[in-house]
PyMOL commands that place a pseudoatom at each C-alpha (Angstrom):
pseudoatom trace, name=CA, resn=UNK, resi=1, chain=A, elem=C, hetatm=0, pos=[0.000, 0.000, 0.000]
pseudoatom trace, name=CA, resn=UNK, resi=2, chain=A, elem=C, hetatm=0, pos=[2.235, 2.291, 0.663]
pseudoatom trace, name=CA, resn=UNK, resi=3, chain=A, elem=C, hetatm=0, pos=[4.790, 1.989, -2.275]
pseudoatom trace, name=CA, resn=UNK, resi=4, chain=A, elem=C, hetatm=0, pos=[1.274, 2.571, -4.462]
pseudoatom trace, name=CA, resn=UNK, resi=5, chain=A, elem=C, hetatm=0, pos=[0.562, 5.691, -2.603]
pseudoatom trace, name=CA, resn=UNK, resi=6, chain=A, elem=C, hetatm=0, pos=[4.339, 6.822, -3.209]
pseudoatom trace, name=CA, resn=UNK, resi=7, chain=A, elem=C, hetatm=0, pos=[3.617, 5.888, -7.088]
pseudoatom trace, name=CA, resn=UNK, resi=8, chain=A, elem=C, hetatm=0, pos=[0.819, 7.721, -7.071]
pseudoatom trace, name=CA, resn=UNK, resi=9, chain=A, elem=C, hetatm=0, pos=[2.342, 10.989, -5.251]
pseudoatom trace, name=CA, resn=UNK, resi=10, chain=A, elem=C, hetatm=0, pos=[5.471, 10.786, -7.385]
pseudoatom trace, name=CA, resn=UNK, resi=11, chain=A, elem=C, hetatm=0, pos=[3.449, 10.651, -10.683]
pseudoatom trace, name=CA, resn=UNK, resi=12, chain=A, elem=C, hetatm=0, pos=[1.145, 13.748, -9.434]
pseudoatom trace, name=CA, resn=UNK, resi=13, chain=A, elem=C, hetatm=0, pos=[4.316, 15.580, -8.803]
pseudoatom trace, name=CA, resn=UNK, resi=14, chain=A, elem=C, hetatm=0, pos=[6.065, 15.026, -11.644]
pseudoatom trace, name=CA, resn=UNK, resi=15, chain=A, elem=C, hetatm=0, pos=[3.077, 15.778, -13.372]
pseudoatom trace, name=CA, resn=UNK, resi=16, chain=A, elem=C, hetatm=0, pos=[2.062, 19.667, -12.497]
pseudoatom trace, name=CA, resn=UNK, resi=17, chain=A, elem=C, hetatm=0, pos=[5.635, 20.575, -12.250]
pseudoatom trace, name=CA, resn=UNK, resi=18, chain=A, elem=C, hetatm=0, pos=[5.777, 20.959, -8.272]
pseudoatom trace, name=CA, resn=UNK, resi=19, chain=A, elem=C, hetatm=0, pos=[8.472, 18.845, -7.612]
pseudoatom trace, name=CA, resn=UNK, resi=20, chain=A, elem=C, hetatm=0, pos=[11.243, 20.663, -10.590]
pseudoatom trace, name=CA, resn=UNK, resi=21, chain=A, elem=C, hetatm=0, pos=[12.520, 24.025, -10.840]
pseudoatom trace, name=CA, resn=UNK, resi=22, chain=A, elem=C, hetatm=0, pos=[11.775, 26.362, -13.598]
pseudoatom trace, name=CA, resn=UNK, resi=23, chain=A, elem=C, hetatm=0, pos=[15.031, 27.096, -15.152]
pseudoatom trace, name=CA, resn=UNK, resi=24, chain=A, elem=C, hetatm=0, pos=[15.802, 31.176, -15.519]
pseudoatom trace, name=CA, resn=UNK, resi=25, chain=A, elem=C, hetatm=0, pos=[16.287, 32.838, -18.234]
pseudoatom trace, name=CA, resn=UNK, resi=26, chain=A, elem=C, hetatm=0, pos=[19.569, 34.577, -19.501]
pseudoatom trace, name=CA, resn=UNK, resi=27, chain=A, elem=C, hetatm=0, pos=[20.016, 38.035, -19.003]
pseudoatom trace, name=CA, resn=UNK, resi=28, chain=A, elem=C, hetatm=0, pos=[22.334, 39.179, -21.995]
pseudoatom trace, name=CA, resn=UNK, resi=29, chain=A, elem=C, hetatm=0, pos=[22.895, 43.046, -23.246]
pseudoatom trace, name=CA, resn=UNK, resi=30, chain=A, elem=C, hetatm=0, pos=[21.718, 44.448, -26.508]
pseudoatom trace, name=CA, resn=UNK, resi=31, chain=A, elem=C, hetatm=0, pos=[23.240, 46.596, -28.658]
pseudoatom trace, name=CA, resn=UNK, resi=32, chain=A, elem=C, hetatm=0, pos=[22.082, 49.957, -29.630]
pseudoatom trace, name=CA, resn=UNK, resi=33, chain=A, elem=C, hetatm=0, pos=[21.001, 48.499, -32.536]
pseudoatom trace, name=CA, resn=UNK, resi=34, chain=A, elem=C, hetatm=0, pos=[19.306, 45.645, -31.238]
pseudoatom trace, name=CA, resn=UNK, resi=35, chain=A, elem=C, hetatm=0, pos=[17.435, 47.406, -28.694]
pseudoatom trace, name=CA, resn=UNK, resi=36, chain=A, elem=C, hetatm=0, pos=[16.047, 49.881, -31.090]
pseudoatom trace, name=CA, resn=UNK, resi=37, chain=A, elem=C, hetatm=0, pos=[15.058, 47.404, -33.839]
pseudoatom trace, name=CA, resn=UNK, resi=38, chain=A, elem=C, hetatm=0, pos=[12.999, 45.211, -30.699]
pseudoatom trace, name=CA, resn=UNK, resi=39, chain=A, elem=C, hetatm=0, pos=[12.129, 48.253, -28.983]
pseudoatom trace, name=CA, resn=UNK, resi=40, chain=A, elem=C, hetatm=0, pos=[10.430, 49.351, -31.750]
pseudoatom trace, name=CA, resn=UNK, resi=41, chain=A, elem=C, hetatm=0, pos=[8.609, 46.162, -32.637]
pseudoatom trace, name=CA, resn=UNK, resi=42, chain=A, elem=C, hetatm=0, pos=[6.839, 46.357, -29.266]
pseudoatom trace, name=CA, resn=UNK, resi=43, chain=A, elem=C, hetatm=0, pos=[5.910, 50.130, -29.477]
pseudoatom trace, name=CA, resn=UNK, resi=44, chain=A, elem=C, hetatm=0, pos=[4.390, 49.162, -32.671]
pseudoatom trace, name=CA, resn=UNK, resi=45, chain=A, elem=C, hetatm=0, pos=[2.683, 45.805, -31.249]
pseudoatom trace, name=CA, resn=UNK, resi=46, chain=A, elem=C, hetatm=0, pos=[1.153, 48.261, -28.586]
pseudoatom trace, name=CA, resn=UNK, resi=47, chain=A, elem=C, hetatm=0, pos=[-0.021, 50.691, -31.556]
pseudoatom trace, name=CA, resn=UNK, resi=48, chain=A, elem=C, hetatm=0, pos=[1.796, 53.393, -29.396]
pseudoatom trace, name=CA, resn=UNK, resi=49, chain=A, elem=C, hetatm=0, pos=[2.364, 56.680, -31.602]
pseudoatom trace, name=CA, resn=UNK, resi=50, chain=A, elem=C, hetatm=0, pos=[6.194, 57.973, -31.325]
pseudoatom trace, name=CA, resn=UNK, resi=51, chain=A, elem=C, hetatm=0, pos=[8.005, 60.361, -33.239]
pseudoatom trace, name=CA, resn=UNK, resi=52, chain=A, elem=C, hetatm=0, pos=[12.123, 58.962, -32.914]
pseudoatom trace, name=CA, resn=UNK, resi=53, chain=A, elem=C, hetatm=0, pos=[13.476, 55.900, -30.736]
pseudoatom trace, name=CA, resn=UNK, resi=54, chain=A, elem=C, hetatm=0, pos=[17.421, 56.640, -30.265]
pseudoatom trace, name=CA, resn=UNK, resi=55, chain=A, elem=C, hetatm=0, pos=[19.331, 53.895, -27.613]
pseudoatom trace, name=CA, resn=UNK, resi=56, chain=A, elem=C, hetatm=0, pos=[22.761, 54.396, -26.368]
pseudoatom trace, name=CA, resn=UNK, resi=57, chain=A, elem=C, hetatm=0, pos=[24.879, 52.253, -24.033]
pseudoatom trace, name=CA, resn=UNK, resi=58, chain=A, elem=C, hetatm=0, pos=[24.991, 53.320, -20.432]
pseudoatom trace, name=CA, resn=UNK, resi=59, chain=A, elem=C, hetatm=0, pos=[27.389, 53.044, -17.830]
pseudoatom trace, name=CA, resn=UNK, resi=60, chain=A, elem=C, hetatm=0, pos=[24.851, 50.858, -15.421]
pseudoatom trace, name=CA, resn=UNK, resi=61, chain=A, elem=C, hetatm=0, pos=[24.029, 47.187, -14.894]
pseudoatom trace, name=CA, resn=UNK, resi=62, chain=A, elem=C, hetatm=0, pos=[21.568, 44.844, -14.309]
pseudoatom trace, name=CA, resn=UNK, resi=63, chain=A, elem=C, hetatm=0, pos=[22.818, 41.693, -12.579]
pseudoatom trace, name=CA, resn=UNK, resi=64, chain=A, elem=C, hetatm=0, pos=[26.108, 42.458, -13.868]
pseudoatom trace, name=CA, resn=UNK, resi=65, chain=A, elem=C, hetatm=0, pos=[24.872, 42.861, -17.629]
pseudoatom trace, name=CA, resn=UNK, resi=66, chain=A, elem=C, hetatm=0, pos=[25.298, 46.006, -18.942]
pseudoatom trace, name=CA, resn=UNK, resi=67, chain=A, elem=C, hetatm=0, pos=[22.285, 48.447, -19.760]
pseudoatom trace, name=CA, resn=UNK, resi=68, chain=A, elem=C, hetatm=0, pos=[21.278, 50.126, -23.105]
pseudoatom trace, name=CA, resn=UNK, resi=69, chain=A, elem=C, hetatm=0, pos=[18.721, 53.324, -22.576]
pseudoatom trace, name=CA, resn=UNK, resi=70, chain=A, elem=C, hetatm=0, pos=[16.495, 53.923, -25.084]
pseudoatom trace, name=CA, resn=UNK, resi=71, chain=A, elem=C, hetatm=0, pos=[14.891, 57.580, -25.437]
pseudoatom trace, name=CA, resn=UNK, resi=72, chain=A, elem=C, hetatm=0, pos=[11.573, 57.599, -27.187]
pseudoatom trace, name=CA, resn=UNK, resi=73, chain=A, elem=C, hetatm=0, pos=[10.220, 60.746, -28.455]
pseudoatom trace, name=CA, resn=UNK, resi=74, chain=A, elem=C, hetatm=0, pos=[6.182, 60.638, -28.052]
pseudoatom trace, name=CA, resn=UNK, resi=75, chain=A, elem=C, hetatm=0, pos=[5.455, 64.104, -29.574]
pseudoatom trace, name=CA, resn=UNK, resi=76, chain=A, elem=C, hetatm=0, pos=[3.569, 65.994, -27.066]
pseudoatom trace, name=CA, resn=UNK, resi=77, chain=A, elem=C, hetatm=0, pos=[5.295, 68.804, -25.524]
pseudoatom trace, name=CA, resn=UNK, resi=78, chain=A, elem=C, hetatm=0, pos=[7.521, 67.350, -26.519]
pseudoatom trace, name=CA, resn=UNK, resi=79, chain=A, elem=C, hetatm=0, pos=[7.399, 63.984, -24.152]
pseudoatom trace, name=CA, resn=UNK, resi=80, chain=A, elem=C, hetatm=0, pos=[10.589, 61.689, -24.256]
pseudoatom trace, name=CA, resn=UNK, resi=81, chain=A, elem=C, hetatm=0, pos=[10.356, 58.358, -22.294]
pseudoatom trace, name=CA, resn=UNK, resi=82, chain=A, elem=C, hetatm=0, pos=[13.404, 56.422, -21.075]
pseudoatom trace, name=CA, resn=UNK, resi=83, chain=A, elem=C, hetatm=0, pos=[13.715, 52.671, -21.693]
pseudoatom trace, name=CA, resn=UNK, resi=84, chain=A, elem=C, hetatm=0, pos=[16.122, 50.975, -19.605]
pseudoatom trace, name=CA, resn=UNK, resi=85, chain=A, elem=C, hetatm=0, pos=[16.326, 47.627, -21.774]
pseudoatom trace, name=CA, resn=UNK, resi=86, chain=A, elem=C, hetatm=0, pos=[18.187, 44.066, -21.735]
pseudoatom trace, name=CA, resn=UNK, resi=87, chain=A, elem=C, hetatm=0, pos=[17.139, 40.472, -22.734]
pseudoatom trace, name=CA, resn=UNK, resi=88, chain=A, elem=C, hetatm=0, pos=[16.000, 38.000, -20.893]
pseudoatom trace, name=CA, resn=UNK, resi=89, chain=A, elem=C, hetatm=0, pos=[15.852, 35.068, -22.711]
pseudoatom trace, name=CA, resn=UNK, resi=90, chain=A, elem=C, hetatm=0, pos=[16.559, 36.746, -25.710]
pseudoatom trace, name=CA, resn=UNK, resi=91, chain=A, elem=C, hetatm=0, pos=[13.529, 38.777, -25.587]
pseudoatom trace, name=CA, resn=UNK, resi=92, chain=A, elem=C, hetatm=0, pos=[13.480, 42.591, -24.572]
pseudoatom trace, name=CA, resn=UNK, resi=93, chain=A, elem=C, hetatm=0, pos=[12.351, 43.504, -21.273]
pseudoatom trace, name=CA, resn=UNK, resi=94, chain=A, elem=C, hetatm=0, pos=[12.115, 47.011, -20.279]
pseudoatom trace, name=CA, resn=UNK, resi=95, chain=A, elem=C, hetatm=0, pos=[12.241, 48.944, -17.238]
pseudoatom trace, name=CA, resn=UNK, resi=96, chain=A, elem=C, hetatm=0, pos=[8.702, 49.437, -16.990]
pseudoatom trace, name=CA, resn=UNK, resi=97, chain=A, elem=C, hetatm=0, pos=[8.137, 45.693, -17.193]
pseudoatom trace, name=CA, resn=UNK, resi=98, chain=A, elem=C, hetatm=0, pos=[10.432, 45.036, -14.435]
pseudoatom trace, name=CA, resn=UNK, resi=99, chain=A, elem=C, hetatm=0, pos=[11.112, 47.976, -12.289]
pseudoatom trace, name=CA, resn=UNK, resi=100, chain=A, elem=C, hetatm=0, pos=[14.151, 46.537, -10.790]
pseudoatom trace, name=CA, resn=UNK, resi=101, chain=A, elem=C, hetatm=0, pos=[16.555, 47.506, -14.296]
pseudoatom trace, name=CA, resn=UNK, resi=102, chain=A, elem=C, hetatm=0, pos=[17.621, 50.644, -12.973]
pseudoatom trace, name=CA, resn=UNK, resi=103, chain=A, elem=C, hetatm=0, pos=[17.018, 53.547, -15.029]
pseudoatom trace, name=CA, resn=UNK, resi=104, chain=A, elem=C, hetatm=0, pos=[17.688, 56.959, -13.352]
pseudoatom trace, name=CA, resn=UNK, resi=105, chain=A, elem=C, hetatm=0, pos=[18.543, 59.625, -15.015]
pseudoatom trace, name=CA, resn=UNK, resi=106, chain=A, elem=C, hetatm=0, pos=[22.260, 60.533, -16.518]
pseudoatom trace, name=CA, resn=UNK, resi=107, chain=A, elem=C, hetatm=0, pos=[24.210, 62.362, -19.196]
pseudoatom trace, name=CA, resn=UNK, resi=108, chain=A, elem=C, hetatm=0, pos=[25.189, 59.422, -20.924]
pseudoatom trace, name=CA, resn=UNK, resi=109, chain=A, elem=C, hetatm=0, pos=[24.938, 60.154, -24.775]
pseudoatom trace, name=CA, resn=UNK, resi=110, chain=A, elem=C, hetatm=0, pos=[26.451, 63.454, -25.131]
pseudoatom trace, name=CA, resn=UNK, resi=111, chain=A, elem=C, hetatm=0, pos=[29.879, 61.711, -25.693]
pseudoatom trace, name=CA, resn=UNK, resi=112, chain=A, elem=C, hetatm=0, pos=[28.740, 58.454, -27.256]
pseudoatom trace, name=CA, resn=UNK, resi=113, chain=A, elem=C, hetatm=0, pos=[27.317, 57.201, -30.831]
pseudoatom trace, name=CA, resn=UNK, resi=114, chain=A, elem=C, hetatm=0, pos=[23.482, 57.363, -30.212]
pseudoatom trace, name=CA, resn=UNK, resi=115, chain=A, elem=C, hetatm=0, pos=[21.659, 55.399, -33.043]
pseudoatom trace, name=CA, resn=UNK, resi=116, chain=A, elem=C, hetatm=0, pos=[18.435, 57.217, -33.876]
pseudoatom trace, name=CA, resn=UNK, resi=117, chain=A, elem=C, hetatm=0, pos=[15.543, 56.602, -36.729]
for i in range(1, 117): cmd.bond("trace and resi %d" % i, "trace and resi %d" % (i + 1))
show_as sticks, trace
zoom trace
């Protein structure tokens, strides 16, 4: 009896994942480049209206990875946004997705190559 009851708890277990560990994704930089292009995509994806998108490398981490900020230029006013970005699994992930990618505000940019639209 109770090597079927340990069959049966070790099948339900395995079954709805409670027993493993999810594995975590990577957290890799991107480029400039690379964080526009994606950045972009999901502006778009939301149908969110923006004038310019231009990312530059800043001198912060996340988890030891290093940060690109991407300015996006809304229009009104005018309004720019910052986007503190990364990948996580090879997919983008913003600062206001996860609030922990630090994204304060600095002069990075005025001695840097800033790729713009």
């Amino acid at each position: 009896m109770r090597a079927l009851l340990a069959a049966l708890l070790f099948v339900a277990l395995g079954s709805c994942g409670c027993g493993s560990v999810a594995p975590v994704a990577k957290v890799t930089p991107a480029s400039p480049a690379v964080a526009k292009r994606l950045l972009k995509r999901q502006l778009d994806a939301a149908q969110l209206d923006y004038t310019w998108v231009a990312c530059v490398r800043v001198d912060r981490t996340y988890q030891h990875v290093p940060i690109t900020r991407c300015n996006v230029d809304f229009g009104i006013d005018p309004h720019v946004e910052a986007y503190c970005v990364l990948l996580v699994g090879g997919r983008l992930q913003t600062n206001h997705a996860n609030p922990a990618i630090p994204c304060r505000h600095d002069d990075a940019g005025w001695n840097r190559t800033t790729v713009t639209s």
